[in-house]
N, C-alpha and C positions, 0 to 999 in steps of 0.2 A: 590395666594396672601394669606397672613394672617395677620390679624390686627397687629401692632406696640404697645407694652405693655409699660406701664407707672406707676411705684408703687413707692409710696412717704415714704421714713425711711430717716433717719441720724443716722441708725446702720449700721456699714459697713458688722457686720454680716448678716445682714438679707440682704443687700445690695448684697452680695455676692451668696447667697440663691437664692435671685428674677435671680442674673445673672445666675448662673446655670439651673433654668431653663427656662431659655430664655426670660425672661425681656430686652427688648432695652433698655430703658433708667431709671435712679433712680432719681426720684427728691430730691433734698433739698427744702425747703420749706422757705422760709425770708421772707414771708407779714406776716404783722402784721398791719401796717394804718389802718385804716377804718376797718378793718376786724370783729372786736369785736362791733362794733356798727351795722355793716351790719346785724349778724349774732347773734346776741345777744341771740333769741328763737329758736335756732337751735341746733338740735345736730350734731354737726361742733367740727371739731380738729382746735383747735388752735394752731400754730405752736410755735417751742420755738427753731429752727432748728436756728446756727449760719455757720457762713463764717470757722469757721475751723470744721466745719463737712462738709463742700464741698472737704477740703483735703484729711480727714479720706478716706473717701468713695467713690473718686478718685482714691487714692492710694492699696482700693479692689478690684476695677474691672478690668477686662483686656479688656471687650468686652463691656459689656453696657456701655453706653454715663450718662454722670451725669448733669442733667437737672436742671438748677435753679431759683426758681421762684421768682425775686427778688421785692419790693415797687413798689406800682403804682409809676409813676413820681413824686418828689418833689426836694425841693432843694439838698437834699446830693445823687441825682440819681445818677450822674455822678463818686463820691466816691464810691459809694456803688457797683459799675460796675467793676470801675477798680478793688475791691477787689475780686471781686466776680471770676472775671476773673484770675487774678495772683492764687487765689486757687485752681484753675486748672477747672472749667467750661468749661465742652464741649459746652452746648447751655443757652439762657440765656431766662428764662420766661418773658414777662410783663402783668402785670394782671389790670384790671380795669382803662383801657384807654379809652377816651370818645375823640379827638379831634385828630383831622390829626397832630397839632403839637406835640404832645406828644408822638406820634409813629415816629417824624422824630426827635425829639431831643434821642429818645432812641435809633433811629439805628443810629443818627452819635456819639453817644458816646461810643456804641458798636465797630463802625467803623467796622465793616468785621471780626473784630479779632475769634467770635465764633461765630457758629450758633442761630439765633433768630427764637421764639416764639412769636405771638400774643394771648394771653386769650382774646377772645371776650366774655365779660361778660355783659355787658350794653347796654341798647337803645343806647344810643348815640352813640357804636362802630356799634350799625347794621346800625346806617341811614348814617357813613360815610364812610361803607364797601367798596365803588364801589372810594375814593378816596385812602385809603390806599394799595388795591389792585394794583393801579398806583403807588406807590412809594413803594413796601415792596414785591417786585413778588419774593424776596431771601428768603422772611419770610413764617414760617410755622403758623397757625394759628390750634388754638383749640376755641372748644364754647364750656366756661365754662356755663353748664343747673344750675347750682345753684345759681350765683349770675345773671345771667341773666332773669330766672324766675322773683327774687325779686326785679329790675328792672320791670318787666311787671307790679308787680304786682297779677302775678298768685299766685295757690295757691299747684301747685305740680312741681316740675321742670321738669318732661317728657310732660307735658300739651305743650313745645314749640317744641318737634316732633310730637304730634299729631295733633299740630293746622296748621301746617307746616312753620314755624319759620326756624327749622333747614335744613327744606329741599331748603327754597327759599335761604338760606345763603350757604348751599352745592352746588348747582346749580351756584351760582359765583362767588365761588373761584373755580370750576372745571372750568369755561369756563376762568378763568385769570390762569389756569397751575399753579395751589397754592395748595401743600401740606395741609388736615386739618384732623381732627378729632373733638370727639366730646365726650360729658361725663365720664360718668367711668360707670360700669359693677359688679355686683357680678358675684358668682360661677354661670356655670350652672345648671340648674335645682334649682333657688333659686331668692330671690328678686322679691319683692312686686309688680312692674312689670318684668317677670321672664325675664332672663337675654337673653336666647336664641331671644327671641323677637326683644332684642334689638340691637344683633350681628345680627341680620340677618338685620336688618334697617341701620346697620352701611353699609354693603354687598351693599343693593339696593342703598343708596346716595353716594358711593363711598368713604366714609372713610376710611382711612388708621391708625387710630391711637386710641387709647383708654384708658383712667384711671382705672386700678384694685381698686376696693374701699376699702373703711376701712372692708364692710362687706365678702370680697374674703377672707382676710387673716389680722385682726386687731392686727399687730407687738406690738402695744401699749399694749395689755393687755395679749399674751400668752407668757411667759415667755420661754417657750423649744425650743429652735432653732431646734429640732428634729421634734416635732408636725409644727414647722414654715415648715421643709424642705418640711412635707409629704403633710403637706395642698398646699402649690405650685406645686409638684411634680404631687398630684393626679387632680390637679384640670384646671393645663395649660394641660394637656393632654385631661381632659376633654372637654375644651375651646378648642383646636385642632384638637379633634376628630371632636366635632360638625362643624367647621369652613368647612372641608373637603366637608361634606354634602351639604354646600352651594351651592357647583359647578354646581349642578346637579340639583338644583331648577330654575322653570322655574317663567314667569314675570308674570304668573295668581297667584301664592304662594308667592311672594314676596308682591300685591298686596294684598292677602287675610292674609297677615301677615301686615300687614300697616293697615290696618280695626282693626283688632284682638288687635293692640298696642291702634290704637284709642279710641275703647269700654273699653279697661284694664282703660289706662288713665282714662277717662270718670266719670268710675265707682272711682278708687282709690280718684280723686279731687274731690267729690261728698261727698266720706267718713270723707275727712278730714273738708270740711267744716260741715258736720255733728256734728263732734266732736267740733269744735271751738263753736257752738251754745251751744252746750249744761256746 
């Protein structure tokens, strides 16, 4: 097994790059609702991605899947679907769903036609986890840790793998036979909680899927499609190599890698509220 990679552009070039090396799916990006007010003291991308950059970037890839993350529920959902879809949409995101109706009104307006994504990002989607699980067993699910954090209330978004949040939510979509994953990842050997920590957490709860973040490879600000290729090139190999190593860890090193994330956590949310005081 190796994780299922997820990198967010609306450049078909980089789009083509992430395929080459072995990126499954490219997302397009379309939230915008609530986002800016969620997110307001964050350093958060805000998206400016439209419905004909799902064509572009469609019409690049021959193998990755082009994943689109389109408005929480509102009244022009159902508009915004069927465009979404006619632009060629292999799967279709929904982000920031709180109520069992709002994940049944989006898969029947989905209707079958592509595959569906639920972003669990909210309290409200963990306490009605165990009714959607009944009605959306076709649906893959991601826990988005960043707005679900701010939701808590926390004050680091890895704070809900170590308090075990992700793990109780892993543990019931495994036992409902539900595709999920979970955050996003720098390079290895990198990030503030280092990245290898957090693939091998992915490993022990059974995930299959994971976000490259802005800091693996931030399309936005390097302009050389050549430095774009080698930083993917050198760096999914590195993510591959280490992945390999998993096979061969045993459940006392998974366990003492589960402590190690916990202390990391610990200390990092500690820092930040340090900083906010002062």
């Amino acid at each position: 097994m190796s994780l299922e990679l997820i990198y967010i552009t609306n450049n078909a070039q980089v789009a083509l790059i992430a395929e080459q090396n072995g990126v499954d799916y490219v997302m397009i990006d379309l939230e915008t609702l609530g986002k800016e007010e969620r997110q307001k003291n964050m350093d958060t991308v805000k998206s400016h991605h439209s419905i004909s950059d799902i064509e572009t970037v469609s019409a690049a890839l021959t193998k990755s899947k082009t994943l689109v993350r389109i408005n929480p529920i509102n009244a022009d959902s159902e508009r915004e679907i069927e465009a979404v879809i006619s632009a060629g949409a292999d799967m279709i995101m929904l982000p920031m769903w709180k109520t069992v109706k709002e994940v049944s009104d989006f898969l029947a307006y989905v209707n079958g036609r592509v595959k569906t994504m639920l972003l669990l990002e909210t309290k409200e989607a963990v306490e009605c986890l165990d009714e959607i699980l009944e009605i959306a067993r076709d649906s893959e699910i991601h826990i988005g840790l960043n707005d679900l954090h701010l939701s808590y209330g926390l004050t680091f978004m890895f704070e809900l793998l170590s308090n075990g949040t992700v793990e109780g939510l892993c543990k019931k979509m495994n036992a409902a036979g539900v595709k999920y994953g979970f955050g996003g990842i720098a390079r290895i050997g990198e990030g503030t909680l280092p990245a290898e920590k957090i693939v091998m957490e992915h490993y022990r709860l059974g995930s299959e899927r994971v976000i490259l973040s802005r800091s693996f490879c931030n399309a936005l600000e390097i302009i050389d499609l050549n430095e774009i290729q080698s930083i993917f090139e050198k760096n999914i190999i590195s993510l591959r190599s280490y992945e390999k190593t998993l096979a061969n860890k045993t459940l006392a090193e998974y366990e003492e890698n589960k402590k190690a994330v916990q202390q990391c956590v610990e200390s990092i949310a500690q820092q930040i509220k340090e900083r906010k005081v002062r």
